[in-house]
Residue frames as qw, qx, qy, qz and C-alpha x, y, z in Angstrom:
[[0.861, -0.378, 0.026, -0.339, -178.19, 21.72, -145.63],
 [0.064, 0.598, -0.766, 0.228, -175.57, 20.31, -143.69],
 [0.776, -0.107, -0.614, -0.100, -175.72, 16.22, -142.53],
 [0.441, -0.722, 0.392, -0.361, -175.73, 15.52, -138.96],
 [0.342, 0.313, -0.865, 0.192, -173.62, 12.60, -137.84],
 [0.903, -0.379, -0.172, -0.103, -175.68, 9.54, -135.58],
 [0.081, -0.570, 0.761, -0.299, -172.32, 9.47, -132.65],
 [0.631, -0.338, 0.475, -0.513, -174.41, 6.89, -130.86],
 [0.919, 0.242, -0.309, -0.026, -173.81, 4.29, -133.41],
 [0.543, 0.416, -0.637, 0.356, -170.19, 4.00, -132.23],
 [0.559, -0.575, 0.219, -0.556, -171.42, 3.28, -128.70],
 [0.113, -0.343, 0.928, -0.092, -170.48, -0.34, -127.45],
 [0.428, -0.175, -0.842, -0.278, -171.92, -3.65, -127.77],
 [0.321, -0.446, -0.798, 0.248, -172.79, -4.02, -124.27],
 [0.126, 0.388, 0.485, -0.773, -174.44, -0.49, -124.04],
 [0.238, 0.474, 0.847, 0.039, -176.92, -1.52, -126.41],
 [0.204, 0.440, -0.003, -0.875, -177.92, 1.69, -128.26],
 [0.044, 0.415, 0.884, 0.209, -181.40, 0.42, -129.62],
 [0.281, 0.380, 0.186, -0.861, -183.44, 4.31, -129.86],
 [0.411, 0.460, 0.785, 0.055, -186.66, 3.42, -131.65],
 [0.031, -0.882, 0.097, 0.459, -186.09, 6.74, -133.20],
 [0.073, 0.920, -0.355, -0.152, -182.87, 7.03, -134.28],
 [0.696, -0.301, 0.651, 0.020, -181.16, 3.66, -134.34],
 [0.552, 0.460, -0.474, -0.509, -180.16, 2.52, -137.44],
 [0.073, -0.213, 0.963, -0.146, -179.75, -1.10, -136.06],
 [0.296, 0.150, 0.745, -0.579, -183.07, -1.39, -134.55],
 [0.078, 0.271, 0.845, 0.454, -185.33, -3.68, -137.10],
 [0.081, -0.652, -0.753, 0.048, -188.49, -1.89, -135.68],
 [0.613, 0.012, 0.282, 0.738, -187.65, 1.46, -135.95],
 [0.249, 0.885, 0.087, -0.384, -188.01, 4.87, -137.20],
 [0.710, 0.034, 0.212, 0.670, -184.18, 4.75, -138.49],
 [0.237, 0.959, 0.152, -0.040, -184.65, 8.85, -138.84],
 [0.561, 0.253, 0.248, 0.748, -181.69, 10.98, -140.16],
 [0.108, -0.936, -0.192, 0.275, -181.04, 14.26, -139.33],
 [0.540, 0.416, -0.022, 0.731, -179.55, 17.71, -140.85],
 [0.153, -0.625, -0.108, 0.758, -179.10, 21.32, -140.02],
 [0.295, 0.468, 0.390, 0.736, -180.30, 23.91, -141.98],
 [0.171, -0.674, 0.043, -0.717, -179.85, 27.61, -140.45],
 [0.171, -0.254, 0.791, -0.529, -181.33, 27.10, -136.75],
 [0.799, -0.088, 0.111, -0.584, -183.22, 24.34, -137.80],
 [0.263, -0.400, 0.878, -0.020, -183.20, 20.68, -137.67],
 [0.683, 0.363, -0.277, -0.570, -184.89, 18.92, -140.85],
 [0.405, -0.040, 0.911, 0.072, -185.45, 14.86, -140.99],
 [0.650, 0.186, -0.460, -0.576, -186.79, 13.58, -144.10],
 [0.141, -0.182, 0.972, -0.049, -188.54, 9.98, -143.58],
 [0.684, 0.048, -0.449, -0.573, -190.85, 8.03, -145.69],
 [0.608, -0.090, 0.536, -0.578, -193.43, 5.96, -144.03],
 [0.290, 0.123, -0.922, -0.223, -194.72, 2.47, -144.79],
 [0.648, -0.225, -0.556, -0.469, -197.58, 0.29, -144.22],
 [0.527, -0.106, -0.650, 0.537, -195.92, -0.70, -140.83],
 [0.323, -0.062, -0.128, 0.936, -196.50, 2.24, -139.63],
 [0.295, -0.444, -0.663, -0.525, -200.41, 2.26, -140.70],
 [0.295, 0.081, 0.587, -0.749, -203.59, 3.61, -138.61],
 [0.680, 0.528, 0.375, -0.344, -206.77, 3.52, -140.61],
 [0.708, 0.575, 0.137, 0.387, -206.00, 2.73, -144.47],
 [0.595, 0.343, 0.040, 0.726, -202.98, 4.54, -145.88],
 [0.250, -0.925, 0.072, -0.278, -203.26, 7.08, -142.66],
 [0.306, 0.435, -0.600, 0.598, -199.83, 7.57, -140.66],
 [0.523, -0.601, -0.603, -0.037, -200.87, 6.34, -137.28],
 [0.134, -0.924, 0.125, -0.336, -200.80, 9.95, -134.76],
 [0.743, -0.628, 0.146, 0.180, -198.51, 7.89, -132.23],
 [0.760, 0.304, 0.164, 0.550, -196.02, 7.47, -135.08],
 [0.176, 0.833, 0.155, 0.500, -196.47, 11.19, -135.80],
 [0.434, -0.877, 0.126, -0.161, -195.66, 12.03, -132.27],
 [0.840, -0.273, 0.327, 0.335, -192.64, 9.68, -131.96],
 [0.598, 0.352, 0.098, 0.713, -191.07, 11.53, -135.00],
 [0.031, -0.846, -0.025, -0.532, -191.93, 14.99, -133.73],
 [0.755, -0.646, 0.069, 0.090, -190.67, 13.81, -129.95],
 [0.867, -0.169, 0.089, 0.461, -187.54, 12.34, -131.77],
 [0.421, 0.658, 0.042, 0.623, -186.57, 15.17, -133.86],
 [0.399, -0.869, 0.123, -0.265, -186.91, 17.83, -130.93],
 [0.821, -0.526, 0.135, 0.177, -184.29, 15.65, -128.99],
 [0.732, 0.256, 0.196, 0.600, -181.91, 16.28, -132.09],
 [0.104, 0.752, -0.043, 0.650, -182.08, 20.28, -131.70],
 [0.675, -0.718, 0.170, -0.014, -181.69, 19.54, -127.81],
 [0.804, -0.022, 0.212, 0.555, -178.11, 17.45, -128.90],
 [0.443, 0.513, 0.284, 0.678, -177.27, 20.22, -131.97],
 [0.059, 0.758, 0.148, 0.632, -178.55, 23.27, -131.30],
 [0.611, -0.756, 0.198, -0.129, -178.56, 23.40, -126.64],
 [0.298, 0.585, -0.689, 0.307, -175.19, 21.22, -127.12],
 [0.287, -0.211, 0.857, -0.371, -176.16, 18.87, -124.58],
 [0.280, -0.051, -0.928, -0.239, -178.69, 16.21, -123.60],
 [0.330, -0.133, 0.118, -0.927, -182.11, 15.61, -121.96],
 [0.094, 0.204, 0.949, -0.220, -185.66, 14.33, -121.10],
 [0.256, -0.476, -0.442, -0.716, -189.21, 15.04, -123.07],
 [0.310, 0.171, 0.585, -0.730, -191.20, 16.78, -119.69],
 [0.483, 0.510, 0.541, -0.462, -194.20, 17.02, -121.85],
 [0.066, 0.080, 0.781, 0.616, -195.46, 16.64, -125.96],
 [0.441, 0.665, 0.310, -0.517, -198.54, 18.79, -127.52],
 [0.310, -0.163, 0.637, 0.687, -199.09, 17.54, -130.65],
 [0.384, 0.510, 0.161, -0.753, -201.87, 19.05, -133.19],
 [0.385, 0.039, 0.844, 0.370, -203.05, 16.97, -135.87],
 [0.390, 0.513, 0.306, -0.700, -204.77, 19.06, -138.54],
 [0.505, 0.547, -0.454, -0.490, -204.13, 16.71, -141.62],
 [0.962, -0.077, 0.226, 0.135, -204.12, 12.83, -142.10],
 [0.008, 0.637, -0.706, -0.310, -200.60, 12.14, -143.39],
 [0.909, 0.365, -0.060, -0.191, -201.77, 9.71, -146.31],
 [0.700, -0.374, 0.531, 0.297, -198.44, 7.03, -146.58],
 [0.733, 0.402, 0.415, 0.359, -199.01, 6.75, -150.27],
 [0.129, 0.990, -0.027, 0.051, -197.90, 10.44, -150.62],
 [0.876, 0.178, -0.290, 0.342, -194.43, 9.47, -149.65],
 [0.568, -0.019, -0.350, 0.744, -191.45, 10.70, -148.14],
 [0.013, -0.934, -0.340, -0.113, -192.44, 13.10, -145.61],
 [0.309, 0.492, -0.285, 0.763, -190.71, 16.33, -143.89],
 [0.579, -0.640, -0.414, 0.290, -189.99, 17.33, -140.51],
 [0.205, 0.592, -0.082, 0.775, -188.54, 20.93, -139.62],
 [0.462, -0.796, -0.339, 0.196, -188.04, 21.70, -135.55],
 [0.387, 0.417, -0.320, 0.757, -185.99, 24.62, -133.63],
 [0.285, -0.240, -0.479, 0.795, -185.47, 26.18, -130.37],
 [0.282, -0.831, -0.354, -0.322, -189.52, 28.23, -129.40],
 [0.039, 0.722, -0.383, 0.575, -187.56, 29.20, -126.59],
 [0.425, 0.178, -0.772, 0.437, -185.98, 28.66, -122.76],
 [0.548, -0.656, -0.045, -0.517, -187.69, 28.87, -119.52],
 [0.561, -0.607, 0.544, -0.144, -184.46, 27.93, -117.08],
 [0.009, 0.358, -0.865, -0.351, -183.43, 24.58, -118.35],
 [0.572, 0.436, 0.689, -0.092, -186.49, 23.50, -120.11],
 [0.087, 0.266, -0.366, -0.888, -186.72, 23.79, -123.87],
 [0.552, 0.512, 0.470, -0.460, -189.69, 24.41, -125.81],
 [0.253, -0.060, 0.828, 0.497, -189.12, 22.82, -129.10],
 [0.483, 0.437, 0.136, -0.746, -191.20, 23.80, -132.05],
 [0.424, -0.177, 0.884, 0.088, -192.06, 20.97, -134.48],
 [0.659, 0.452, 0.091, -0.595, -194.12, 21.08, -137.86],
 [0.326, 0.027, 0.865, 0.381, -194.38, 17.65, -140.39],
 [0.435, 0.475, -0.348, -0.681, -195.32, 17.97, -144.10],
 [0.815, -0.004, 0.579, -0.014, -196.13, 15.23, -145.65],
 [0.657, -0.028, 0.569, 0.494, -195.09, 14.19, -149.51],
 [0.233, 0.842, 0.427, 0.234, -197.24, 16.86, -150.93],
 [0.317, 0.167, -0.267, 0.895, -195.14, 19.45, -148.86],
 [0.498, -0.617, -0.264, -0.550, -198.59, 20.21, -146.56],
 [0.118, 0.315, -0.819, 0.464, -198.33, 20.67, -143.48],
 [0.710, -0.255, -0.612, -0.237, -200.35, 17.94, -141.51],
 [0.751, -0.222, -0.532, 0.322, -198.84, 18.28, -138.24],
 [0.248, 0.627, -0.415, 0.611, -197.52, 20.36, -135.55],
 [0.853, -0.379, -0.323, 0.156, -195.83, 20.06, -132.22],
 [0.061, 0.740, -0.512, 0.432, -193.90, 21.67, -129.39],
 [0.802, -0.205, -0.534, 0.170, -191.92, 19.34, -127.12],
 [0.330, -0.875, 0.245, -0.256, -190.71, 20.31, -123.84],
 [0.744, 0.388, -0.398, 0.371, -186.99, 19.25, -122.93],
 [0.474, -0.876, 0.083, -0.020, -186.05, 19.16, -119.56],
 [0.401, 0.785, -0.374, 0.289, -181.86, 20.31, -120.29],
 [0.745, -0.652, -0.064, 0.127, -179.38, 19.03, -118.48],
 [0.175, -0.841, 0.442, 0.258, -175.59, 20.28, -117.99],
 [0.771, 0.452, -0.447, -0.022, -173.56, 18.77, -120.67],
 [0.088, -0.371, 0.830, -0.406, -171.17, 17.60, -117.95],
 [0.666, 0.001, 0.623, -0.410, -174.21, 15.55, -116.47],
 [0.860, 0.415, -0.137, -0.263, -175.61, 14.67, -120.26],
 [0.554, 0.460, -0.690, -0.081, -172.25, 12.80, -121.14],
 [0.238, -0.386, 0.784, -0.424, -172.18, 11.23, -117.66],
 [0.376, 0.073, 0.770, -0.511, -175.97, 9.96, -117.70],
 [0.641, 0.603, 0.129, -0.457, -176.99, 10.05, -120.97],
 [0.748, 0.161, 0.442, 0.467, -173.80, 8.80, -123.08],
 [0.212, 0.912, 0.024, -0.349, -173.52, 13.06, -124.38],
 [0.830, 0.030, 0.008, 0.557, -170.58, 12.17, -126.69],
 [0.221, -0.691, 0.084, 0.683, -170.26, 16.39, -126.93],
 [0.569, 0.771, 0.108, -0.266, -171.38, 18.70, -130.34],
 [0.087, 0.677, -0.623, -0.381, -167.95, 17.69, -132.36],
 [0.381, -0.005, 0.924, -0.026, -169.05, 14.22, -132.44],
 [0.469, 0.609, 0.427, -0.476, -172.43, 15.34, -134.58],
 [0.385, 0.814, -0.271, -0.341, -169.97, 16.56, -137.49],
 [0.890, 0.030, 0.131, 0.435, -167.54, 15.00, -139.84]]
């Protein structure tokens, strides 16, 4: 399993890179973390009380906001460019209890249809069950455009 580099930290002050995702800055947060492993893209992130629906239940919006964010990381990694979620089906066939800790995420490329990807998306929770799944749609844009309109820094930036 291979670490992915966050590029977007080294962005500037004044362009304000504050992803409720991905941001390690951003006090309110997800702060996720991404690898590679094979042609997938695996975030590990343990939940908290913040982060609550009913009692010690993960709240589904949360659930969708990690399965949205991850997908955008195999759109960076794996399509080499950047993008926009068109659309998010998410399937919720397990509470994700918080006290179970640290869960798992695991997405990859379902497949292309022109320049939309269909992103496949399944979370486990601390037990290693899976409680989730999700396919995001990614509308793709030309890496040329992504670095233009998006800040793409380009897939060498991802690695050390």
């Amino acid at each position: 399993m291979k670490k992915i580099v966050n590029p977007f930290i080294k962005l500037t002050r004044s362009e304000e890179y504050s992803c409720f995702g991905c941001s390690p800055s951003n006090q309110n947060g997800l702060k996720m973390e991404f690898h590679e492993e094979g042609d997938e893209i695996v975030s590990f992130w343990t939940p908290d009380k913040r982060f609550e629906g009913f009692h010690n239940v993960l709240h589904g919006g949360i659930q969708a906001t990690l399965i949205d964010e991850i997908a955008s990381w195999v759109v960076f990694v794996k399509l080499k460019t950047g993008g926009f979620t068109s659309e998010l089906n998410v399937k919720y066939l397990k509470s994700v209890m918080i006290d179970k800790g640290r869960i798992a995420l695991k997405a990859s490329l379902r497949d292309m249809e022109k320049n939309i990807a269909h992103i496949s998306v399944s979370l486990y929770d601390g037990e290693g069950s899976l409680c989730s799944e999700g396919v995001a749609s990614y509308f793709t844009l030309p890496e040329k455009i992504a670095a233009h309109k998006l800040k793409y820094p380009g897939i060498e930036s991802f690695y050390e």
